[in-house]
N, CA, C and O atoms as CSV, one atom per row, in Angstrom:
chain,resi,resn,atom,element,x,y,z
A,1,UNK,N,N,-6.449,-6.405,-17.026
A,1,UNK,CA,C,-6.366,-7.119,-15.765
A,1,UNK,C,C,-5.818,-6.205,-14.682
A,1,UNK,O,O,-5.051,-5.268,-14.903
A,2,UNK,N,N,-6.359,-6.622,-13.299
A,2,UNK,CA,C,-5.720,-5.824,-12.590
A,2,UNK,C,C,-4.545,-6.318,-11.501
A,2,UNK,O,O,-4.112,-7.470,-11.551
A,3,UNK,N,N,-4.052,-5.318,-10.484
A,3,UNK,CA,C,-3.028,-6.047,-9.750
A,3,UNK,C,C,-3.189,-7.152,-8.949
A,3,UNK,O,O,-2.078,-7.657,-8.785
A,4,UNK,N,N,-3.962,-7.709,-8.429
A,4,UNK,CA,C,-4.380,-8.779,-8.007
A,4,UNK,C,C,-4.685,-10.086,-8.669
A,4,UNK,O,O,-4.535,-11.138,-8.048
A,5,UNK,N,N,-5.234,-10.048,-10.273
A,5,UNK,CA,C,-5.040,-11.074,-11.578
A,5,UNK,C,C,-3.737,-11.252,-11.987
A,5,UNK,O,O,-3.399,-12.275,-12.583
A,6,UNK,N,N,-2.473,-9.784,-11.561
A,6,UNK,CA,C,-1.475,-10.111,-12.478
A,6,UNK,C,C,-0.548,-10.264,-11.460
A,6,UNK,O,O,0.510,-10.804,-11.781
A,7,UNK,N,N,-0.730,-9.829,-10.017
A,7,UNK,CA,C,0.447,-10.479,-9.367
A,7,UNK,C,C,0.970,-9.294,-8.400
A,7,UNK,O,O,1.438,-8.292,-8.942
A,8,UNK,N,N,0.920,-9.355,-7.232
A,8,UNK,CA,C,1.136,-8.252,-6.376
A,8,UNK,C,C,2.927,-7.612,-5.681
A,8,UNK,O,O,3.612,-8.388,-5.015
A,9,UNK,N,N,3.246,-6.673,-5.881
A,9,UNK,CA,C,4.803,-6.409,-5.704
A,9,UNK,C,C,5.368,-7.531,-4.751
A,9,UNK,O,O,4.760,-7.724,-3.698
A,10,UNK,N,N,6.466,-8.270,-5.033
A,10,UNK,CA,C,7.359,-9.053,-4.720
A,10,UNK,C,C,7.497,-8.803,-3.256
A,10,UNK,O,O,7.547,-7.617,-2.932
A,11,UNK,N,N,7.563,-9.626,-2.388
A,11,UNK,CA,C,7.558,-9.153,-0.928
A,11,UNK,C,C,6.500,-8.616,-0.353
A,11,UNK,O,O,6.627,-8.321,0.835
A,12,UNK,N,N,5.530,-8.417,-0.850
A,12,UNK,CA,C,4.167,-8.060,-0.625
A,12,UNK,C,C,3.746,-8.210,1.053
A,12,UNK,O,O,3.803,-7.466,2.032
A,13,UNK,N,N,3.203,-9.888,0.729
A,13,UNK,CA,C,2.605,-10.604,2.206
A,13,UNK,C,C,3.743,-10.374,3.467
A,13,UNK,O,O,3.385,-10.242,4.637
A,14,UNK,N,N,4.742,-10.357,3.162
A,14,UNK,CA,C,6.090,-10.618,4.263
A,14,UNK,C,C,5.883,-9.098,4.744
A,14,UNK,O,O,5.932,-8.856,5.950
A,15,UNK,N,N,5.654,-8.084,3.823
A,15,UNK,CA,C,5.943,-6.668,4.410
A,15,UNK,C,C,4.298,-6.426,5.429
A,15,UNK,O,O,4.165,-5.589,6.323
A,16,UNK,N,N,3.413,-7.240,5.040
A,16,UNK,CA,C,1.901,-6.937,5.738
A,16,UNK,C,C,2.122,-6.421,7.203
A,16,UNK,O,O,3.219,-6.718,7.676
A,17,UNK,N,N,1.437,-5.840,7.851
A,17,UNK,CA,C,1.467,-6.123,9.352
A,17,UNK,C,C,0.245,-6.366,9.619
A,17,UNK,O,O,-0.680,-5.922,8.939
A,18,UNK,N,N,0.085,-7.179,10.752
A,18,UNK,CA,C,-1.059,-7.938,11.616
A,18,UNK,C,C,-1.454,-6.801,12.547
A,18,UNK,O,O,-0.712,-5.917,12.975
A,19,UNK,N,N,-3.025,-7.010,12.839
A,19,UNK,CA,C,-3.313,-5.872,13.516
A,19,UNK,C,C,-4.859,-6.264,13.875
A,19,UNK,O,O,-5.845,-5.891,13.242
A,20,UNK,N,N,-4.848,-7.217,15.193
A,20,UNK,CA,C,-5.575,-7.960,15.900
A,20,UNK,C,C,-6.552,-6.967,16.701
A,20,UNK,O,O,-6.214,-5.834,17.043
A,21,UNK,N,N,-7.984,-7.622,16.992
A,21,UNK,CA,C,-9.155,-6.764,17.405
A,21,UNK,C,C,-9.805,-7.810,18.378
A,21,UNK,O,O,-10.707,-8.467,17.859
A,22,UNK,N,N,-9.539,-8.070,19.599
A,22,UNK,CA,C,-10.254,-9.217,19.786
A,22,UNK,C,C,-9.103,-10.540,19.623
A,22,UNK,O,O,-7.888,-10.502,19.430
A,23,UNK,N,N,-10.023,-11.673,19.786
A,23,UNK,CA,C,-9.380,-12.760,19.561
A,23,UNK,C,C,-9.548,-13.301,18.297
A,23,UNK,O,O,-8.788,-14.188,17.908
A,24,UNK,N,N,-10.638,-12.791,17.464
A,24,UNK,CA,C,-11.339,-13.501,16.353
A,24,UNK,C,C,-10.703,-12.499,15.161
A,24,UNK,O,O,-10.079,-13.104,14.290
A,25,UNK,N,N,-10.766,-11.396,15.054
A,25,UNK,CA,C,-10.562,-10.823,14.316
A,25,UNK,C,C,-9.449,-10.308,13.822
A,25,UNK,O,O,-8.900,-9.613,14.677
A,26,UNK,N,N,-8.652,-10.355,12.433
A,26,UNK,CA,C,-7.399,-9.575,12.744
A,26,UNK,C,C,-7.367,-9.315,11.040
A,26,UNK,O,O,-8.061,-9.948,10.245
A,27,UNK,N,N,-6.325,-8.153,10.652
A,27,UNK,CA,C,-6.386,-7.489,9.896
A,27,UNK,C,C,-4.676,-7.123,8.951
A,27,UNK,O,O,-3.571,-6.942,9.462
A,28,UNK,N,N,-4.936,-7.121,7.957
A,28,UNK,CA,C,-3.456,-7.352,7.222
A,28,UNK,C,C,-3.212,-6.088,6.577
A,28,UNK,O,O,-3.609,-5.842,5.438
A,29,UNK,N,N,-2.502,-5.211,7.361
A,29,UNK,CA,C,-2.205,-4.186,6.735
A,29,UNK,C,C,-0.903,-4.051,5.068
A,29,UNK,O,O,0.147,-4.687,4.974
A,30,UNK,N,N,-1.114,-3.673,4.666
A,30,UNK,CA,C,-0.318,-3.620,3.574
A,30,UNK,C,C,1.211,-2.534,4.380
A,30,UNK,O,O,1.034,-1.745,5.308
A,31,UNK,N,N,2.219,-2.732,3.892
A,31,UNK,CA,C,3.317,-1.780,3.926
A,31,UNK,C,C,2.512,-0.254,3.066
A,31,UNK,O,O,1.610,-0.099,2.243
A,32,UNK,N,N,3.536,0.720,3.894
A,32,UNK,CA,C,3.394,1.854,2.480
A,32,UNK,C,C,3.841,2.300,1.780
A,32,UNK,O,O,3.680,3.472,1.439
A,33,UNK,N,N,4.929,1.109,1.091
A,33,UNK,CA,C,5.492,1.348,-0.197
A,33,UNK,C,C,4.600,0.572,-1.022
A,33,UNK,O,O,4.357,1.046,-2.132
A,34,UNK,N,N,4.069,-0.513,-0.713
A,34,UNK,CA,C,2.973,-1.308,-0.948
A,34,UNK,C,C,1.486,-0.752,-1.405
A,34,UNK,O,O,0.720,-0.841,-2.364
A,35,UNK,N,N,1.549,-0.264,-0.399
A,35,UNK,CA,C,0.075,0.984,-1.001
A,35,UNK,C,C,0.176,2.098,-1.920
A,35,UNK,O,O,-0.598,2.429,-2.817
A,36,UNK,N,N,1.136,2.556,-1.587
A,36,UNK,CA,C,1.737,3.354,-2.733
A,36,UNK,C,C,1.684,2.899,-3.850
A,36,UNK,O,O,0.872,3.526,-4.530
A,37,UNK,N,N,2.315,1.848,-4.538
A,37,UNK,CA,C,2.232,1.039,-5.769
A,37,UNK,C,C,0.954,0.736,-6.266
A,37,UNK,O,O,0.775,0.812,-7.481
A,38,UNK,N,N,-0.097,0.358,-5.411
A,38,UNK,CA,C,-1.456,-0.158,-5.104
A,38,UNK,C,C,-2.123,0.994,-5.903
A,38,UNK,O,O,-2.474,0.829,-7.071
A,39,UNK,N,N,-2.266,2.022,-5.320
A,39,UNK,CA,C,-2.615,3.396,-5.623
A,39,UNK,C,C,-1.921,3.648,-6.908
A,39,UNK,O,O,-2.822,3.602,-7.747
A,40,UNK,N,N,-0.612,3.930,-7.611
A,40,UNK,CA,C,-0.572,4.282,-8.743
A,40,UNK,C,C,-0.968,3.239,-9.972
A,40,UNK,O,O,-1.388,3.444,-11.111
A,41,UNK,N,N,-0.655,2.055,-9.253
A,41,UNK,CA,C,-1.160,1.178,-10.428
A,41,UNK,C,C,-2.687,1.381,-10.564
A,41,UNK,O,O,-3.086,1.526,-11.719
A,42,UNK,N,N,-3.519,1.412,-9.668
A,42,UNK,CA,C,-4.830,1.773,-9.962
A,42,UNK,C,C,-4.858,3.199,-10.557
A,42,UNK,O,O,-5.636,3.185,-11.511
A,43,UNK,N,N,-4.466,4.092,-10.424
A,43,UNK,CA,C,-4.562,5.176,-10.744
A,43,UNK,C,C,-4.461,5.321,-12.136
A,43,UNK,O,O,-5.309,5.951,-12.768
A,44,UNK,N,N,-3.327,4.697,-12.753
A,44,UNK,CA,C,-2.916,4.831,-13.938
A,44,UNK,C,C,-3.762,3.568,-14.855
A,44,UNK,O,O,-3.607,3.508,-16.075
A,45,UNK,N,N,-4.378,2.896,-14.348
A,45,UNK,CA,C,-5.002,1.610,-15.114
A,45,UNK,C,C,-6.537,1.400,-14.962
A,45,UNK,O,O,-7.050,0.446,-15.547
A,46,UNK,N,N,-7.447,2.405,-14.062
A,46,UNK,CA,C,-8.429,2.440,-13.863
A,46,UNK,C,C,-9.109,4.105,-14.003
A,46,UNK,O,O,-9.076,5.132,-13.326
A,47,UNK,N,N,-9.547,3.784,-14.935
A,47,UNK,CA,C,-9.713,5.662,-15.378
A,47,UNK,C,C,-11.259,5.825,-14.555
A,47,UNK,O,O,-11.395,7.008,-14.243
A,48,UNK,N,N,-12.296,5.096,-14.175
A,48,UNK,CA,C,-13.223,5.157,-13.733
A,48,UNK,C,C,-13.171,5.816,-12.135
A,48,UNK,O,O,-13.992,6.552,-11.587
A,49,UNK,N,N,-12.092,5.349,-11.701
A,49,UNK,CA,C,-11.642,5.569,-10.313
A,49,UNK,C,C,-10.350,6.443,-9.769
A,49,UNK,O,O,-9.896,6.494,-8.626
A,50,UNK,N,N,-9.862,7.186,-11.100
A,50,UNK,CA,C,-8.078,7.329,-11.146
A,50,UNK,C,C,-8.803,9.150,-9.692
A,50,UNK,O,O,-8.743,9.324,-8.475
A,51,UNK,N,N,-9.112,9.613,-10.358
A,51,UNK,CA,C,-9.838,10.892,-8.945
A,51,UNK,C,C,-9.272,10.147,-7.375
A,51,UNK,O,O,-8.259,10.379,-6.715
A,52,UNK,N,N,-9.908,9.609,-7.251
A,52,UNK,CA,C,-9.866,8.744,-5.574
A,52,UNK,C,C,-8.218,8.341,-5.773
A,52,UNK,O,O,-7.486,9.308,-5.563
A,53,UNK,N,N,-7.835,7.661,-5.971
A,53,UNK,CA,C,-6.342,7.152,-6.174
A,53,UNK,C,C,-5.545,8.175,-6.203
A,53,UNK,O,O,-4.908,8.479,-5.195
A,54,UNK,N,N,-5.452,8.821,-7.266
A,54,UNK,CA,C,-4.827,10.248,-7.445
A,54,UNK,C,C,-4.488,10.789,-6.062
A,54,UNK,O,O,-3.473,10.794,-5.366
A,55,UNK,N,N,-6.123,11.385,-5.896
A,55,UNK,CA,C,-6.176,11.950,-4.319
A,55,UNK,C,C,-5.479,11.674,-3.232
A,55,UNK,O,O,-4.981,12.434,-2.400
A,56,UNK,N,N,-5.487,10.146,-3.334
A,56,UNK,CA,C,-4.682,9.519,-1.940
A,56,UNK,C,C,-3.208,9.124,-1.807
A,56,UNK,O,O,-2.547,8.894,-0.794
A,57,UNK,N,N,-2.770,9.101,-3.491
A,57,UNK,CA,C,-1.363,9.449,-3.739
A,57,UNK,C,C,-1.043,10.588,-3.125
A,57,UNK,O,O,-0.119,10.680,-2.317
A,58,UNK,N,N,-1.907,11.670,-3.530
A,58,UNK,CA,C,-1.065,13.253,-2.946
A,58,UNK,C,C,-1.064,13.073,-1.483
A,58,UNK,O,O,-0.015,13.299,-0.880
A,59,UNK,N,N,-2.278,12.635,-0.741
A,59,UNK,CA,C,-2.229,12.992,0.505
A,59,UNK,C,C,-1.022,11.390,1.588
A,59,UNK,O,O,-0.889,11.097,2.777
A,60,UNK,N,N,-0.444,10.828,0.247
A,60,UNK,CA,C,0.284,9.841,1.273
A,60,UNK,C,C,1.913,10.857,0.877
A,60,UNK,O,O,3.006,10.707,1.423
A,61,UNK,N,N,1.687,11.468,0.198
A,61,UNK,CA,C,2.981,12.629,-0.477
A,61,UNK,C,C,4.443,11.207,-0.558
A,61,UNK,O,O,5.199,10.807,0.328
A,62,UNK,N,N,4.307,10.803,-2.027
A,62,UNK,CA,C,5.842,9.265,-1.546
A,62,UNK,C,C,6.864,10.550,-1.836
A,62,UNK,O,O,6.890,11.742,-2.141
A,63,UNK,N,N,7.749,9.306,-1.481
A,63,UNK,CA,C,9.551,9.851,-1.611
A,63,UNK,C,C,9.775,10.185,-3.007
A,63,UNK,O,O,8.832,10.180,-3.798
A,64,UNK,N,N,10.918,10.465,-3.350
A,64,UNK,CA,C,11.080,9.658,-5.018
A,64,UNK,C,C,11.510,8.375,-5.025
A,64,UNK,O,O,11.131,7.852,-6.073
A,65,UNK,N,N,12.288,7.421,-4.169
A,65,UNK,CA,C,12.512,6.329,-3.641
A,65,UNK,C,C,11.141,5.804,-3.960
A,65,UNK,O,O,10.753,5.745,-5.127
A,66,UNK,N,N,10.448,5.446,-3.012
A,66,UNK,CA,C,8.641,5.239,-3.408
A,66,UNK,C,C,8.352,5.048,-4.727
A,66,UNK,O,O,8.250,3.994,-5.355
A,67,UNK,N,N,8.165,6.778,-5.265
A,67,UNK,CA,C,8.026,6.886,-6.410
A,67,UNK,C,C,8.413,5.465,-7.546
A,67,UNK,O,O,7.693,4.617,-8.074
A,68,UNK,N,N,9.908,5.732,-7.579
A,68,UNK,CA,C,10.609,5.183,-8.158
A,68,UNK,C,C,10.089,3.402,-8.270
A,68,UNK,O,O,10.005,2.764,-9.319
A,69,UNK,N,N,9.843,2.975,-7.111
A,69,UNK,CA,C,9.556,1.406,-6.665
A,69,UNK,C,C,8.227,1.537,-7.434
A,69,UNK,O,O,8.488,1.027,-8.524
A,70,UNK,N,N,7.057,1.909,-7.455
A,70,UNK,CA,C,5.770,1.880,-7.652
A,70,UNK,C,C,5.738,2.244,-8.891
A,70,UNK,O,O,4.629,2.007,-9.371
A,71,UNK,N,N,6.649,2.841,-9.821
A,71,UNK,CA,C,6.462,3.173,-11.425
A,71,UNK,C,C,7.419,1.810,-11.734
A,71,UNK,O,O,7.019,1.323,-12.791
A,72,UNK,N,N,8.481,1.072,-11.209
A,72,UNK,CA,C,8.834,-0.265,-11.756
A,72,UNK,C,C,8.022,-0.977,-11.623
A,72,UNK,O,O,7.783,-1.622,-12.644
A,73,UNK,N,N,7.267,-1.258,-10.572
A,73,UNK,CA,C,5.940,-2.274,-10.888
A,73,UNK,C,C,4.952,-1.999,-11.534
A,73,UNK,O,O,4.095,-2.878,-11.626
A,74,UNK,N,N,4.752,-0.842,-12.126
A,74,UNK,CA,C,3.712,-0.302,-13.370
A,74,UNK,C,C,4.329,-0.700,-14.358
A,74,UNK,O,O,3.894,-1.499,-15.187
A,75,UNK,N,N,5.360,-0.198,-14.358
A,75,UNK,CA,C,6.044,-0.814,-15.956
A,75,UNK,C,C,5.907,-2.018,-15.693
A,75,UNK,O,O,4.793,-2.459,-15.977
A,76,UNK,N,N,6.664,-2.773,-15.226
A,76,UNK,CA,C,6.828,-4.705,-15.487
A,76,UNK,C,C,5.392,-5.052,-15.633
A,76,UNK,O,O,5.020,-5.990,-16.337
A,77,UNK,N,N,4.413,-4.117,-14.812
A,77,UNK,CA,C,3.144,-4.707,-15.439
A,77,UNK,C,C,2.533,-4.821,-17.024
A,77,UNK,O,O,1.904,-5.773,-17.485
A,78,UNK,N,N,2.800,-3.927,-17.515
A,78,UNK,CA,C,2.697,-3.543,-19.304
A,78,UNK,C,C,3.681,-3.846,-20.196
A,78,UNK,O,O,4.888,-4.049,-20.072
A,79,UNK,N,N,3.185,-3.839,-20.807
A,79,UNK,CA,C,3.747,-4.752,-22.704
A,79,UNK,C,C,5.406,-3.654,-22.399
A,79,UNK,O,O,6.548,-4.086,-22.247
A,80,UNK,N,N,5.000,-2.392,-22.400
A,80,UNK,CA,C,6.034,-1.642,-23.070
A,80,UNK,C,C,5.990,-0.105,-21.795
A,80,UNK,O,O,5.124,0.002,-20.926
A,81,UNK,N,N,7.126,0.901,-22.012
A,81,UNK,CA,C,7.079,2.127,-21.480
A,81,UNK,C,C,6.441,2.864,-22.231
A,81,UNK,O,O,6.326,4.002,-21.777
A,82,UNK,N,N,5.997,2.705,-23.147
A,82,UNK,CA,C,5.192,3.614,-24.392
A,82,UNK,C,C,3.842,3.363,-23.786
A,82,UNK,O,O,3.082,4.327,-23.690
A,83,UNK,N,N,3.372,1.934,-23.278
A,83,UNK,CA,C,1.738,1.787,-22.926
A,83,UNK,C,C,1.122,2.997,-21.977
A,83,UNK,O,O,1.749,3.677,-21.165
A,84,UNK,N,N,0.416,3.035,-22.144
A,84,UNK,CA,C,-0.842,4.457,-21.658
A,84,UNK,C,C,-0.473,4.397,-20.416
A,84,UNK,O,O,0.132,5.350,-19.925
A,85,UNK,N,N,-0.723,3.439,-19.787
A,85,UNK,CA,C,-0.947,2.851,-18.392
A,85,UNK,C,C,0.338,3.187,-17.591
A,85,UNK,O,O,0.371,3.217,-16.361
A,86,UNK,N,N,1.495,3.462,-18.485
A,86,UNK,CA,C,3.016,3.612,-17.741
A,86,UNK,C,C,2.846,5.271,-18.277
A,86,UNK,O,O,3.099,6.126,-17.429
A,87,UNK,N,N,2.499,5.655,-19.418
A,87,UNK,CA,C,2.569,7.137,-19.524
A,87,UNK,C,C,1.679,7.787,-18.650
A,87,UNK,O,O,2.045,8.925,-18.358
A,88,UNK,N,N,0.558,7.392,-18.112
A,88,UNK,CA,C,-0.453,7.728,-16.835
A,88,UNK,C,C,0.575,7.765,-15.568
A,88,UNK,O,O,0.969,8.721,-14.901
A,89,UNK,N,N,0.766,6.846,-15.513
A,89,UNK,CA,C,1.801,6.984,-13.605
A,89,UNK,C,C,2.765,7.881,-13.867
A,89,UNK,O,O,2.831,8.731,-12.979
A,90,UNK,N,N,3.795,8.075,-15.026
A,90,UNK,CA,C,4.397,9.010,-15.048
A,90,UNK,C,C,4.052,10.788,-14.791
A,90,UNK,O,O,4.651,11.776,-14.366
A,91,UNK,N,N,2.503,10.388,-15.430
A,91,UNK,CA,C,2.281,11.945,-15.375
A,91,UNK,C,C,1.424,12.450,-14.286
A,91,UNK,O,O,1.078,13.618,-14.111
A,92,UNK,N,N,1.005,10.985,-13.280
A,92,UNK,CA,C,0.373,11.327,-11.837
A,92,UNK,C,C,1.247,11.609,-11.103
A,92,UNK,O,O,0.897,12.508,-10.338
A,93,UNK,N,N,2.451,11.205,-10.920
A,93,UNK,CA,C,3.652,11.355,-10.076
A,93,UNK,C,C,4.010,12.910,-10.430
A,93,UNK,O,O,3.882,13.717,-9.509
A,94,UNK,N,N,4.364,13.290,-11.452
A,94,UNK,CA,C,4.771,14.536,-11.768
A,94,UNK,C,C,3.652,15.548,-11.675
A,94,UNK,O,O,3.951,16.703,-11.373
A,95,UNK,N,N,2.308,15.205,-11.920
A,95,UNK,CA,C,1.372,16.326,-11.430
A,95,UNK,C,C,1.502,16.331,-9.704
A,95,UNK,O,O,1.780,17.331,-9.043
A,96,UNK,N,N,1.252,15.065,-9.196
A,96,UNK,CA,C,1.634,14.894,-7.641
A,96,UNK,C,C,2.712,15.829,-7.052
A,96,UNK,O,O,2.443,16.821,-6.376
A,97,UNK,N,N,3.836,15.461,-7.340
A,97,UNK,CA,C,5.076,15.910,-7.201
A,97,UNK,C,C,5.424,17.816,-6.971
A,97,UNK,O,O,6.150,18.440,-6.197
A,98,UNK,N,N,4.261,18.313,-8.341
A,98,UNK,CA,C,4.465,19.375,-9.252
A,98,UNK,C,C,3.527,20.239,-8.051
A,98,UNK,O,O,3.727,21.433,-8.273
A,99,UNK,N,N,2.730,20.104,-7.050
A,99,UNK,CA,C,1.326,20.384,-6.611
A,99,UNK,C,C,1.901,20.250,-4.969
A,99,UNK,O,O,1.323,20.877,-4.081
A,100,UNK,N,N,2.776,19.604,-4.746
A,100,UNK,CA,C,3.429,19.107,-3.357
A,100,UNK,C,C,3.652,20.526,-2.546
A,100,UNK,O,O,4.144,20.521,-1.418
């Protein structure tokens, strides 16, 4: 399942910002600690797509703060810290990190 079936970081909608075009149109930006998370959880849980994600991890370069927030919501997402899916974000962050 993905982050949207299992439930999106706590504070999510409240952190959005609005970002109006017109009168009709308007647009919900995510925070970017928010996207950040977005991005490693896909990264680490979608191997079809982890390239693109990856990519846009490096070029948003997080904090370790960041970091830190976006590998707790990988974990709480999975059974365990042993699951693939938490050993993946660990080792995108540190190739990320390692490449900075």
């Amino acid at each position: 399942k993905g982050v949207l079936e299992e439930g999106l970081p706590p504070g999510f909608v409240e952190r959005m910002t609005e970002f109006r075009v017109g009168r009709a149109l308007c647009f919900m930006i995510p925070a970017r600690e928010d996207l950040i998370t977005l991005k490693l959880d896909a990264a680490s849980s979608n191997l079809a797509e982890r390239a693109k994600h990856v990519s846009d991890l490096h070029d948003l370069a997080p904090t370790p703060a960041e970091w830190e927030a976006a590998l707790r919501h990988v974990e709480a997402r999975f059974i365990s810290p042993a699951d693939a899916a938490v050993r993946d974000a660990r080792t995108i962050r540190a190739d990320i990190e390692g490449t900075s």
